[in-house]
N, CA and C of each residue as an Amber inpcrd file, in Angstrom:
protein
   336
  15.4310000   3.3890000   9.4080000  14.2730000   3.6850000   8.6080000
  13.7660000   2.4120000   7.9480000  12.3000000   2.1210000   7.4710000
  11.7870000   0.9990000   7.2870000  11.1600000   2.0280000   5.9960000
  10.6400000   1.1850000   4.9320000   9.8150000   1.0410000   4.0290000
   8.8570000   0.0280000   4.2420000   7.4090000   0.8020000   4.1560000
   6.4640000  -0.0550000   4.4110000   5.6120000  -0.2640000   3.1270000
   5.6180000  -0.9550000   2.6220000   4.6850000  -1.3310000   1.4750000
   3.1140000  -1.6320000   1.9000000   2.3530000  -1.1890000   0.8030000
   0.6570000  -2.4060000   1.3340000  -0.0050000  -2.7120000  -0.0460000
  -0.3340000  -3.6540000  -0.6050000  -1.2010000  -3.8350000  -1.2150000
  -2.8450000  -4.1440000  -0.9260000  -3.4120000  -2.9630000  -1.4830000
  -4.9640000  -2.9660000  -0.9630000  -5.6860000  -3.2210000  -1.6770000
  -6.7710000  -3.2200000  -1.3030000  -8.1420000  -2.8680000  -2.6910000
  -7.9100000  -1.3880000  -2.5770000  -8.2190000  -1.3780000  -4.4000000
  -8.1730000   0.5690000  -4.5400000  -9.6790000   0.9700000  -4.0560000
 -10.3800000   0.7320000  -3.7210000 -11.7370000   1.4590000  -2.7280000
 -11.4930000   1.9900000  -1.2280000 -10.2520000   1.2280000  -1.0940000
  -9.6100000   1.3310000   0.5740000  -8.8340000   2.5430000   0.4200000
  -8.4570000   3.2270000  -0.6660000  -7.3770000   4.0870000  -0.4990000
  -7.7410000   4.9830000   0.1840000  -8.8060000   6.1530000  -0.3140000
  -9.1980000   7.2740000   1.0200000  -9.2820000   7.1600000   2.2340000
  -9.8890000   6.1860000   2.7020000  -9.5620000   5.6820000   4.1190000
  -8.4670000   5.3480000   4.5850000  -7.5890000   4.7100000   4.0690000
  -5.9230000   4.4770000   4.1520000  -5.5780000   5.6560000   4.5930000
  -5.4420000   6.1510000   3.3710000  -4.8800000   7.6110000   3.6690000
  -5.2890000   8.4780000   4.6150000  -6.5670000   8.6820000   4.9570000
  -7.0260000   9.7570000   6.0900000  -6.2660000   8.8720000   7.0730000
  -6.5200000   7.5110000   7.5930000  -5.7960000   7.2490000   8.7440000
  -4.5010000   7.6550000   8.7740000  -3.5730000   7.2820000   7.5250000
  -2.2030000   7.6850000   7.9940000  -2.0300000   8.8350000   8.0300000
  -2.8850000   9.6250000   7.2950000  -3.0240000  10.8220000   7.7060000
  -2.9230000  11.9740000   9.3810000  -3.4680000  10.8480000   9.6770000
  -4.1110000  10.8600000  11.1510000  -3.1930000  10.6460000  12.3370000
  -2.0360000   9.6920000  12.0050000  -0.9970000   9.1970000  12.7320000
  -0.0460000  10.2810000  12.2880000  -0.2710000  11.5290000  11.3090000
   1.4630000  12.0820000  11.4660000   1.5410000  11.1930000   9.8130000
   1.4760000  11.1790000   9.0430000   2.4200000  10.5410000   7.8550000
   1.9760000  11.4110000   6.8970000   3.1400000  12.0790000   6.1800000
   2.8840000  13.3270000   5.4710000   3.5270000  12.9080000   3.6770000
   3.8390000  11.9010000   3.5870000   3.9550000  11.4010000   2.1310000
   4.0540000   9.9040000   1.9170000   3.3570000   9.7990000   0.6020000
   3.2740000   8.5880000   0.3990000   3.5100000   7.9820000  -1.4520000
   3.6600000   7.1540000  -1.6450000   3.3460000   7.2650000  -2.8580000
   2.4410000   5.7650000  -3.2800000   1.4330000   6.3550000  -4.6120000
   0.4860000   5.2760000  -4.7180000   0.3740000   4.6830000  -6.0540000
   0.8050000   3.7150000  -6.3200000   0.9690000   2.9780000  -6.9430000
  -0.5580000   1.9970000  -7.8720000  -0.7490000   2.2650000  -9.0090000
  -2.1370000   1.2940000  -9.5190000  -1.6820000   0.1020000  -9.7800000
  -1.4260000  -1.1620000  -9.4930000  -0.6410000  -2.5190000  -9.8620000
  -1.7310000  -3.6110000 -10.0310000  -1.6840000  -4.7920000 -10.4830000
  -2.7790000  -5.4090000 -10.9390000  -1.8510000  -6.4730000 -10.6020000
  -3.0930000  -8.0600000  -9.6830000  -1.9850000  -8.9490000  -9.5700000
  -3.2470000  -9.8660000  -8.8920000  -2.1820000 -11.2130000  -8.1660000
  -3.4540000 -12.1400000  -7.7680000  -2.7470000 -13.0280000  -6.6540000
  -3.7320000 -13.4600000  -5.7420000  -3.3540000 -14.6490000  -4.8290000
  -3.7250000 -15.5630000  -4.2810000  -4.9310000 -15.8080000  -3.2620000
  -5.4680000 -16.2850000  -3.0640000  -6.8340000 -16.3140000  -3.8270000
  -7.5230000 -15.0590000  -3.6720000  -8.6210000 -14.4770000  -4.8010000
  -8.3130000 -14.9320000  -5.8410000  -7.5920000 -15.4990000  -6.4140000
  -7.3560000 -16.0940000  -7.9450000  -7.8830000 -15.1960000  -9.4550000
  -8.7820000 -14.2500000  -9.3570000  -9.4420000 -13.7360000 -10.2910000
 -10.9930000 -14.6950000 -10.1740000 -11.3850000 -13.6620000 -11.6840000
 -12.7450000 -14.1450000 -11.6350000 -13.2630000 -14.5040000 -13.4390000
 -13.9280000 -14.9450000 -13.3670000 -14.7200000 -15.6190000 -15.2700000
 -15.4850000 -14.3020000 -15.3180000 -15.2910000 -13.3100000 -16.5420000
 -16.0810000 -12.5790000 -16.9760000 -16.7470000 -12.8140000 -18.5680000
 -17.9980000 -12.6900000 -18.5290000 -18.3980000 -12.8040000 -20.5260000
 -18.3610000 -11.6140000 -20.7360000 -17.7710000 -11.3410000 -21.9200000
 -17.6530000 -10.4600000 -23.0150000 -18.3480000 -10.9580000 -24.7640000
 -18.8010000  -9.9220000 -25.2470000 -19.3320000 -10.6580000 -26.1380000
 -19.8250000 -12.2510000 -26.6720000 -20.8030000 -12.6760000 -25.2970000
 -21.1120000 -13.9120000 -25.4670000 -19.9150000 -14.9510000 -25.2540000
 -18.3270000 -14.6450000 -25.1370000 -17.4610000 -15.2920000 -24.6120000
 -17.0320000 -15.4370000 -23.4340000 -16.7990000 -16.2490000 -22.7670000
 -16.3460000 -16.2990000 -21.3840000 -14.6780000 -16.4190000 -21.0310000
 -14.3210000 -16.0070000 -20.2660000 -12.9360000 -15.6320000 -20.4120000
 -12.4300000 -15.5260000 -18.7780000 -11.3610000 -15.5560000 -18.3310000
 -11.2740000 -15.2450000 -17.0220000  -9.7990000 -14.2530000 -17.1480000
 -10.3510000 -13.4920000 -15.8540000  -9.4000000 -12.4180000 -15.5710000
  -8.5330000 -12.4570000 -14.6220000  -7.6310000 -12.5280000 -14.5680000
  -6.8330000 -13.4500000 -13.8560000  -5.8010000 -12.4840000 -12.4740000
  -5.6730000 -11.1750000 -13.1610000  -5.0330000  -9.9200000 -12.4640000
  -6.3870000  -9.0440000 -12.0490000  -6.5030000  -8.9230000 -10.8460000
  -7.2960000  -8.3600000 -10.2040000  -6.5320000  -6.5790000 -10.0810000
  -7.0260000  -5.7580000 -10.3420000  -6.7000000  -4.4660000  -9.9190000
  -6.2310000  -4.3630000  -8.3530000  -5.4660000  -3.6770000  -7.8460000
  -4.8220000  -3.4860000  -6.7300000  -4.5120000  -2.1460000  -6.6990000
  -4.1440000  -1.6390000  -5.4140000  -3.4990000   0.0390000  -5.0300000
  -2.1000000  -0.7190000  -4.3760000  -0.5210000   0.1270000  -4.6840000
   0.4360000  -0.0570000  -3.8840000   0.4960000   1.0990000  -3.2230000
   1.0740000   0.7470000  -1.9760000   1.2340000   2.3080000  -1.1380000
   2.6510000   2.2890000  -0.9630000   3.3900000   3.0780000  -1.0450000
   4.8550000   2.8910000  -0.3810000   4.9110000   3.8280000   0.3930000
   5.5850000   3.8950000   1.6590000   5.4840000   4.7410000   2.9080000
   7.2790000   4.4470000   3.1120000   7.8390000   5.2370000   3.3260000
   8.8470000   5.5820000   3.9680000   9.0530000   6.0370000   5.8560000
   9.7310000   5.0060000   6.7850000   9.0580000   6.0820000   8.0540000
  10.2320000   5.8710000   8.9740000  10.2690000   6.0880000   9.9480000
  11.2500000   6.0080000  11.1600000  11.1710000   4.8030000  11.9180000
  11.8780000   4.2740000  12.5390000  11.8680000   2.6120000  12.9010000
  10.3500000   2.8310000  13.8650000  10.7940000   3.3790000  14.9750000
   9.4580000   4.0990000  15.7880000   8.0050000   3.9410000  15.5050000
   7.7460000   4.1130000  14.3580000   6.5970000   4.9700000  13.6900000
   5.9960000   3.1490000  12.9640000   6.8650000   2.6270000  12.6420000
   6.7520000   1.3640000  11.7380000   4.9800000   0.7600000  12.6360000
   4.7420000   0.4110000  13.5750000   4.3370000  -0.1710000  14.4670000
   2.6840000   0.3090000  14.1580000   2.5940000   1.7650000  14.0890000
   1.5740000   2.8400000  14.2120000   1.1670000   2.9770000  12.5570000
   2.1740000   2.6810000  11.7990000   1.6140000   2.6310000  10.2710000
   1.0050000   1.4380000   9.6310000   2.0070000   0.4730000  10.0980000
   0.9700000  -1.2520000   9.7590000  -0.0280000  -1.1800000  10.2370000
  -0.2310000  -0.7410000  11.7390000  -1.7450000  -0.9090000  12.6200000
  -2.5970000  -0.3420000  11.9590000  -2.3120000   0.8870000  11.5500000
  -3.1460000   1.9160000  10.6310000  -3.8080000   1.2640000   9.1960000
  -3.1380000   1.0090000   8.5340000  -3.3970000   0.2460000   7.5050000
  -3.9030000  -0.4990000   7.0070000  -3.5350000  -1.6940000   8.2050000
  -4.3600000  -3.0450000   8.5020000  -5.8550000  -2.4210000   8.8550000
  -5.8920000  -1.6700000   9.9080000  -7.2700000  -1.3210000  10.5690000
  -8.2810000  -0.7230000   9.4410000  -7.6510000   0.1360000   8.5750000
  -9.0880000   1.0890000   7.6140000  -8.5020000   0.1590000   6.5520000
  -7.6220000  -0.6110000   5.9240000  -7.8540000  -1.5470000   4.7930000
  -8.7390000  -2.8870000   5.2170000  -8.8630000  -3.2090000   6.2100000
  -9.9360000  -4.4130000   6.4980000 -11.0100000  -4.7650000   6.3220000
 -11.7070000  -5.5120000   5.1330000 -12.7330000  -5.5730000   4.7730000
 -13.0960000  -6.9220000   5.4830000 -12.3340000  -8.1310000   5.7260000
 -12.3610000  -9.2230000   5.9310000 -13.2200000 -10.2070000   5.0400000
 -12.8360000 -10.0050000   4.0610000 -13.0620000 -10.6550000   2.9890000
 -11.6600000 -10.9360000   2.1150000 -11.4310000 -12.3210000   1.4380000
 -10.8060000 -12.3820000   0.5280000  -9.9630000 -11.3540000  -0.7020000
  -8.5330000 -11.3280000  -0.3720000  -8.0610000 -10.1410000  -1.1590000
  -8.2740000  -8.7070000  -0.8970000  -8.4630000  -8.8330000   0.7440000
  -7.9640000  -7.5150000   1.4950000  -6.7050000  -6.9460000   1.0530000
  -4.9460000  -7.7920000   0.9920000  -4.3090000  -7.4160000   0.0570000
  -3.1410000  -7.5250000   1.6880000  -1.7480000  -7.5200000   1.4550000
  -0.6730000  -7.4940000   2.1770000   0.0330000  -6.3840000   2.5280000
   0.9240000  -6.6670000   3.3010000   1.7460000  -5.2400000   4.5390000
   3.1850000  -5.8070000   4.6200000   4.2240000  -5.3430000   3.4510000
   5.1950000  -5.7060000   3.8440000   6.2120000  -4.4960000   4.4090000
   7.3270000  -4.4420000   4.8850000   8.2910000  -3.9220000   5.9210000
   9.7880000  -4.4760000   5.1900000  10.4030000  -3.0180000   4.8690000
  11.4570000  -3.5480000   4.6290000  12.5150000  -2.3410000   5.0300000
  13.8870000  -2.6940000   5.1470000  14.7590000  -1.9840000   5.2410000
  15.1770000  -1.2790000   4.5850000  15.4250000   0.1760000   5.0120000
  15.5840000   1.1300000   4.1230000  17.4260000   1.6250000   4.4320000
  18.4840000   1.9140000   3.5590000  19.7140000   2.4720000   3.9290000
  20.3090000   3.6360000   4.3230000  19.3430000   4.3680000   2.7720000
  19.7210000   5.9150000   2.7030000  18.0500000   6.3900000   2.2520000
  18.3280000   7.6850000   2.7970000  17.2520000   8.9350000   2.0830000
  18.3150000  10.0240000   2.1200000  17.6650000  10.2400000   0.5280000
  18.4950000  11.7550000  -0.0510000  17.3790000  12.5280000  -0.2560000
  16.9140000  13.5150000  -0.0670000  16.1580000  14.7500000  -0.5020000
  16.4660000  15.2710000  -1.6560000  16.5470000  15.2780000  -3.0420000
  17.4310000  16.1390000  -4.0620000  17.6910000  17.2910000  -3.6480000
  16.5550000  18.0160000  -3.4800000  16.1590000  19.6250000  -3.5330000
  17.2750000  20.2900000  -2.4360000  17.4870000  19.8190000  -1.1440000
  18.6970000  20.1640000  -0.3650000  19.4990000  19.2880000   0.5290000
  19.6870000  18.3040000  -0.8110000  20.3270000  17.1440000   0.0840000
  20.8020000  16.7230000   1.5180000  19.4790000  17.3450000   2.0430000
  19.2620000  16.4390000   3.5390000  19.3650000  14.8380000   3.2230000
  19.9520000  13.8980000   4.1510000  19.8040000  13.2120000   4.2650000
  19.5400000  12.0080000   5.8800000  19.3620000  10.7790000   5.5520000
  18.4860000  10.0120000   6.8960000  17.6050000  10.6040000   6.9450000
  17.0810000  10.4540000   8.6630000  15.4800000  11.0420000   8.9060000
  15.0400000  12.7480000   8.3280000  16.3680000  13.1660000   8.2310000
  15.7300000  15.1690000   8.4220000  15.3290000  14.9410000   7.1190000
  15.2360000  14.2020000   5.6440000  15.3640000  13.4730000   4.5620000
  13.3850000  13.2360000   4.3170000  13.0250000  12.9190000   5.5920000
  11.6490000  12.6450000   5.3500000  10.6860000  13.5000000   5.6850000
Protein backbone atom coordinates (compact mmCIF):
# COMPACT_ATOMS: atom_id res chain seq x y z
CA UNK A 1 0.00 0.00 0.00
CA UNK A 2 1.27 3.57 -0.89
CA UNK A 3 0.08 6.90 0.53
CA UNK A 4 -0.26 9.42 -1.94
CA UNK A 5 -0.14 12.93 -0.90
CA UNK A 6 -0.84 16.23 -3.34
CA UNK A 7 -0.58 19.62 -2.68
CA UNK A 8 -2.88 21.75 -4.94
CA UNK A 9 -4.46 24.97 -5.43
CA UNK A 10 -7.78 24.79 -3.39
CA UNK A 11 -9.86 25.83 -6.76
CA UNK A 12 -8.52 22.40 -8.14
CA UNK A 13 -10.21 20.43 -5.49
CA UNK A 14 -13.69 19.55 -7.21
CA UNK A 15 -12.07 18.54 -10.15
CA UNK A 16 -9.48 16.45 -8.24
CA UNK A 17 -11.94 14.81 -6.70
CA UNK A 18 -14.51 14.01 -9.49
CA UNK A 19 -11.45 12.51 -11.30
CA UNK A 20 -10.45 10.30 -8.52
CA UNK A 21 -13.66 9.83 -8.23
CA UNK A 22 -13.78 8.49 -11.58
CA UNK A 23 -10.82 6.01 -11.28
CA UNK A 24 -12.56 3.95 -8.33
CA UNK A 25 -11.15 6.06 -5.19
CA UNK A 26 -13.74 6.11 -2.55
CA UNK A 27 -11.91 8.12 0.38
CA UNK A 28 -9.82 10.73 0.86
CA UNK A 29 -8.94 13.16 3.24
CA UNK A 30 -8.51 17.05 2.67
CA UNK A 31 -6.46 18.95 4.31
CA UNK A 32 -6.48 23.32 4.22
CA UNK A 33 -2.45 23.96 4.70
CA UNK A 34 -0.83 27.21 3.79
CA UNK A 35 2.85 27.20 2.56
CA UNK A 36 5.33 28.36 -0.29
CA UNK A 37 7.95 27.48 -2.99
CA UNK A 38 8.75 28.52 -5.91
CA UNK A 39 5.64 31.07 -6.08
CA UNK A 40 7.29 32.71 -3.14
CA UNK A 41 4.05 34.67 -2.10
CA UNK A 42 2.92 37.94 -3.06
CA UNK A 43 3.06 42.09 -1.61
CA UNK A 44 -0.43 42.90 -0.53
CA UNK A 45 -1.55 46.74 0.86
CA UNK A 46 -3.63 46.83 3.67
CA UNK A 47 -4.47 49.96 5.12
CA UNK A 48 -2.18 52.05 2.97
CA UNK A 49 0.66 49.52 4.20
CA UNK A 50 2.37 47.18 2.14
CA UNK A 51 3.26 43.96 3.49
CA UNK A 52 3.95 40.61 1.87
CA UNK A 53 2.32 37.33 2.32
CA UNK A 54 4.49 34.90 2.30
CA UNK A 55 2.17 31.45 2.88
CA UNK A 56 0.07 31.05 0.03
CA UNK A 57 -3.18 28.96 0.84
CA UNK A 58 -2.96 25.34 -0.40
CA UNK A 59 -5.43 22.03 -0.34
CA UNK A 60 -3.61 18.64 1.05
CA UNK A 61 -5.13 15.51 -0.23
CA UNK A 62 -4.10 12.30 1.41
CA UNK A 63 -5.17 9.16 -0.49
CA UNK A 64 -4.43 5.85 0.80
CA UNK A 65 -4.37 3.04 -2.21
CA UNK A 66 -3.07 -0.34 -3.39
CA UNK A 67 0.44 -0.51 -4.99
CA UNK A 68 -1.59 -1.15 -8.43
CA UNK A 69 -3.78 1.77 -8.30
CA UNK A 70 -0.65 4.24 -7.30
CA UNK A 71 0.03 4.86 -11.15
CA UNK A 72 -3.86 5.78 -12.05
CA UNK A 73 -4.07 8.21 -8.95
CA UNK A 74 -0.87 10.47 -9.61
CA UNK A 75 -1.99 10.50 -13.40
CA UNK A 76 -5.33 11.59 -12.16
CA UNK A 77 -4.25 14.30 -10.14
CA UNK A 78 -1.56 15.63 -12.07
CA UNK A 79 -4.10 15.74 -15.11
CA UNK A 80 -7.34 17.87 -13.43
CA UNK A 81 -4.75 19.73 -10.94
CA UNK A 82 -2.82 21.26 -14.01
CA UNK A 83 -3.10 24.70 -14.50
CA UNK A 84 0.48 25.15 -15.83
CA UNK A 85 1.18 27.97 -14.17
CA UNK A 86 3.41 28.55 -11.20
CA UNK A 87 2.32 26.80 -7.87
CA UNK A 88 0.27 24.11 -9.44
CA UNK A 89 1.53 22.40 -6.14
CA UNK A 90 3.31 18.61 -5.68
CA UNK A 91 2.51 14.63 -5.73
CA UNK A 92 4.28 12.83 -3.23
CA UNK A 93 4.15 8.73 -2.73
CA UNK A 94 4.98 7.16 0.22
CA UNK A 95 4.98 3.89 1.95
CA UNK A 96 2.38 2.79 3.86
CA UNK A 97 2.84 -0.49 6.69
CA UNK A 98 -0.41 -1.08 8.26
CA UNK A 99 -4.22 -0.15 7.82
CA UNK A 100 -6.49 -0.81 10.73
CA UNK A 101 -10.21 -0.07 10.23
CA UNK A 102 -11.32 0.66 14.04
CA UNK A 103 -14.95 -0.12 13.48
CA UNK A 104 -14.06 -4.01 12.57
CA UNK A 105 -10.61 -4.25 12.65
CA UNK A 106 -10.04 -5.33 9.17
CA UNK A 107 -6.82 -4.90 8.35
CA UNK A 108 -4.18 -4.34 4.94
CA UNK A 109 -6.14 -3.86 1.76
CA UNK A 110 -9.82 -5.33 3.01
CA UNK A 111 -8.84 -2.09 5.55
CA UNK A 112 -9.54 0.34 2.59
Amino acid sequence: MKKVEAIIKPFKLDEVKESLSGIGIQGLTVTEVKGFGRQKGHTELYRGAEYVVDFLPKVKLEIIVKDESVADVVAAIEKSAKTGRIGDGKIFVLPIEEVVRIRTGERGDQAL
